[in-house]
Structures are given as C-alpha cells and as structure tokens.
C-alpha positions, 0 to 999 in steps of 0.5 A: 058808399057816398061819392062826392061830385069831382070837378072835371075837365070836360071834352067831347065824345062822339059816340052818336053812331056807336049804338050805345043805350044812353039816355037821351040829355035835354039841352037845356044849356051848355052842360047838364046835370051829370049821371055817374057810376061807378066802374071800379072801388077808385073810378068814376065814370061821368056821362052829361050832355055838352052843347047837345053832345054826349060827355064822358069823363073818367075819373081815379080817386086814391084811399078813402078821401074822394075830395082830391081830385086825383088823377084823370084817365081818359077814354080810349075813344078820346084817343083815337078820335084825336088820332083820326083827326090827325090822320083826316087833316084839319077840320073841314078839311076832306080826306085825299088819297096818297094817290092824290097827296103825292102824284109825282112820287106815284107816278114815278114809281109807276115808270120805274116798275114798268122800267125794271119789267122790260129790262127783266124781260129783255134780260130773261130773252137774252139768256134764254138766247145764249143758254139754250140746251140744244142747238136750232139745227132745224131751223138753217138754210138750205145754202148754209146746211149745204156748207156754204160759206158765212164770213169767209172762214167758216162754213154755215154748218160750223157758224151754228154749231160755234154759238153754243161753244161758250156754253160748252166751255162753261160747262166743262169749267164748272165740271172741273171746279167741282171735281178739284173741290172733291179732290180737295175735301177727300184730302182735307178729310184723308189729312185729319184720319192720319193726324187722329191715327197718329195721336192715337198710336202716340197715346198707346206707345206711352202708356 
C-alpha cells in the first residue's frame, strides 16, 4: 500500500539508554530524513534524528485518504518522560528527598512519634501497676508484716492487701453485669417461646 509523508509535530524522545536497535541518524542538521513503518493498517510510526537526538512520532489516519493528517497519539515514553520531569523539578535542577524539602514537618513528626512512645509505655507501667493478678506479698518489710502501723488506721498488712481491693470490685461488678445480662436473654428468649405457643394454640382453637 503507498503511504504518503504526513507533516508532523516533532518532540524529543530519549531512549539513549534503553538498549533499542535503532540505527545510527547522522546529524547532518536539525532533522533528518525520517524512516517510517507501519505498526498497524491506520498507524505510522516515525523515527528521525532531532539535534542529534532520536525522534518518534505516531501517527493515526482515518479510511483510505492518507493526506489528512488525523489524529496524533504519542508515545507513552513521551508520557512519562514529562511526568518525571515534573516529579525532578525543573531543568537543572537536582532531585532533594522530602527529608530535605520538609525538615520541620519531619522532624516533627519525629518528636511526636518518640512522644506517643513514652506516654504508651508510661500508660502500659501504669496498668501493669494497678492490675497485677497477684499481690507483692513477698517483697513487704519485715516491721510492716509484723503489723505495724502505716498511716495510723491501718496496719501494713492490710495497706497492702487494700491495693488490690479496686480490682476486686471491678471484678465482682463486671461478673454481676454478665449474669444480669444472661438473665436477661433467658427472659427475652423465654417471652418469645410463650408469644409462639400462645399463637400456635390460637390457630388450632380456630380451625
């Protein structure tokens, strides 16, 4: 099939590194003769050298006239490359880490973390404190295991025991909430067996 020359916008490709077969374009000025093939019934694909530098354009023709120029569609190489120039900066310019590009952002983040760290740990010593499962008894004095008095009221024995009388109650508490809301589920469940008996010995007095 003829295919005419299409006039083409022209824009850089730098595929210098991508290991392609190409053949070599002398410069012999700012563009050379193009070398076109056809990757489809209604594509072209131009390769030419620009200012030294390889070329491709892709080109779409509609029906059997080649003359109109159609539509263009690029290369995805053409893409990215301006993506990643975006994402590098401008020309010239070197690529800083967000390290760099946002140091007090960082470095409050840093603090924060370390922050949150010790409050957990501060929290997590706490607890561990408060909800022991079982008491020191080992580790009191000689004078206050004897009995002797720590505040005036109570006797050492007793200060340590009391320590762990709120865990105690919290049990107990959260022991009775349970066994009201069995209770409670065993009524629900024992309400809707009578409501189904009733209506089933409603139906059968009817019939």
């Amino acid at each position: 099939m003829g295919v005419k020359r299409a006039k083409t916008s022209k824009f850089v490709v730098d595929d210098s590194d991508n290991g392609s077969d190409d053949k070599e374009y002398k410069d012999e000025g700012e563009v050379q003769d193009a070398q076109e093939s056809e990757i489809s019934a209604k594509r072209r694909v131009t390769v030419r050298a620009f200012k030294g530098r390889p070329m491709v354009d892709i080109r779409e023709f509609w029906g059997e006239d080649v003359d109109k120029p159609g539509k263009k569609v690029y290369a995805a190489k053409r893409f990215l490359d301006q993506r990643e120039q975006k994402l590098l900066g401008q020309p010239g310019e070197t690529y800083m880490p967000l390290t760099q590009r946002y140091p007090g952002v960082i470095r409050a983040s840093k603090w924060g973390a370390a922050g949150a760290g010790v409050v957990g740990i501060a929290y997590w010593a706490y607890d561990k404190r408060q909800h022991r499962p079982t008491p020191a008894i080992s580790r009191i004095p000689p004078s206050i295991a004897e009995g002797a008095p720590v505040d005036g009221t109570t006797t050492g024995t007793d200060f340590y025991s009391d320590q762990y009388a709120d865990r105690e109650r919290r049990y107990r508490k959260e022991l009775a909430k349970l066994e009201l809301e069995q209770r409670e589920r065993e009524a629900l469940r024992r309400q809707r067996l009578e409501d189904e008996d009733r209506l089933m010995q409603s139906r059968l007095n009817e019939k």
